[in-house]
VMD Tcl script that draws the C-alpha trace (Angstrom):
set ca {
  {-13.29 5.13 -1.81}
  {-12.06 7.39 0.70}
  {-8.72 8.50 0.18}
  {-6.41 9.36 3.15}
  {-4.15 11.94 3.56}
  {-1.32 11.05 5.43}
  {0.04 13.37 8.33}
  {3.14 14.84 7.24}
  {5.78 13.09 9.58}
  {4.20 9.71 8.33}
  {4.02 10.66 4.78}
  {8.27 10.83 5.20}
  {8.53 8.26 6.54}
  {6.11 5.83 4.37}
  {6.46 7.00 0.96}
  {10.67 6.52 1.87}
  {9.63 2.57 1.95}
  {6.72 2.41 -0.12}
  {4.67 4.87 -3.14}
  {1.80 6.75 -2.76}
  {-0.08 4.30 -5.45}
  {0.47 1.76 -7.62}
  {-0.61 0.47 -10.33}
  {-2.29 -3.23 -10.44}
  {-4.14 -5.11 -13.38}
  {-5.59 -2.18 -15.06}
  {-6.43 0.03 -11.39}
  {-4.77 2.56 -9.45}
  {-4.64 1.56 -5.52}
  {-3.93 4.44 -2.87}
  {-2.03 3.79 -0.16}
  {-4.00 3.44 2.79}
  {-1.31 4.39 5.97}
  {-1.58 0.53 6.97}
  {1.09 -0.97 7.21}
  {2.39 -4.88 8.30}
  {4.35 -7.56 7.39}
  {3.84 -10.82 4.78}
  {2.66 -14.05 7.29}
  {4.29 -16.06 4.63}
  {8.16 -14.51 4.78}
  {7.70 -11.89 7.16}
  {8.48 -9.24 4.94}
  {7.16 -5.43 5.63}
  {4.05 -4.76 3.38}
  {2.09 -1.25 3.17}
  {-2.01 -1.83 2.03}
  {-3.40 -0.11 -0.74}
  {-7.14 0.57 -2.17}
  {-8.77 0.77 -5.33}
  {-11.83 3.11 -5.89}
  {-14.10 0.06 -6.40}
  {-13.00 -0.76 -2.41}
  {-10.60 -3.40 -3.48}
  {-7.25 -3.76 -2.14}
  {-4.17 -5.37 -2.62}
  {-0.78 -5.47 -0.52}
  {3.20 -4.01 -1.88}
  {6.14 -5.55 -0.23}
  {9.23 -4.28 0.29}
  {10.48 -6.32 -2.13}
  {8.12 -5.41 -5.04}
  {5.68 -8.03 -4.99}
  {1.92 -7.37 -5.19}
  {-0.58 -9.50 -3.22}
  {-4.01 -9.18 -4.23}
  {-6.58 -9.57 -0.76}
}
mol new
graphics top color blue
foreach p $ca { graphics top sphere $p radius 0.5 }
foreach p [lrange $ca 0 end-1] q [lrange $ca 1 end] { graphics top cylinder $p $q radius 0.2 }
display resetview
């Protein structure tokens, strides 16, 4: 996996809402700069990847969303 390093002025702003990496079932995702929000309850999610390339979502209010 290629990890990103975020430009400074986003790194200030991101990591205020959202960590660098979390942890998940067992793996470490990195964030990946993307961010959105949740289709279900429009909530503002950042993406985050795994080494093995998979990737699951944080939301601003904790919860994890594997994709």
């Amino acid at each position: 996996m290629l990890k990103i390093q975020l430009p400074g002025w986003m790194k200030k702003h991101f990591t205020k809402a959202f960590p660098t990496s979390v942890n998940f079932r067992g793996q470490t995702y990195y964030a990946t700069g993307k961010v959105g929000n949740r289709i279900r309850d429009n909530v503002r999610s950042a993406e985050y990847e795994a080494d093995d390339e998979s990737r699951v979502w944080v939301g601003a209010d904790g919860k994890i969303t594997p994709e």
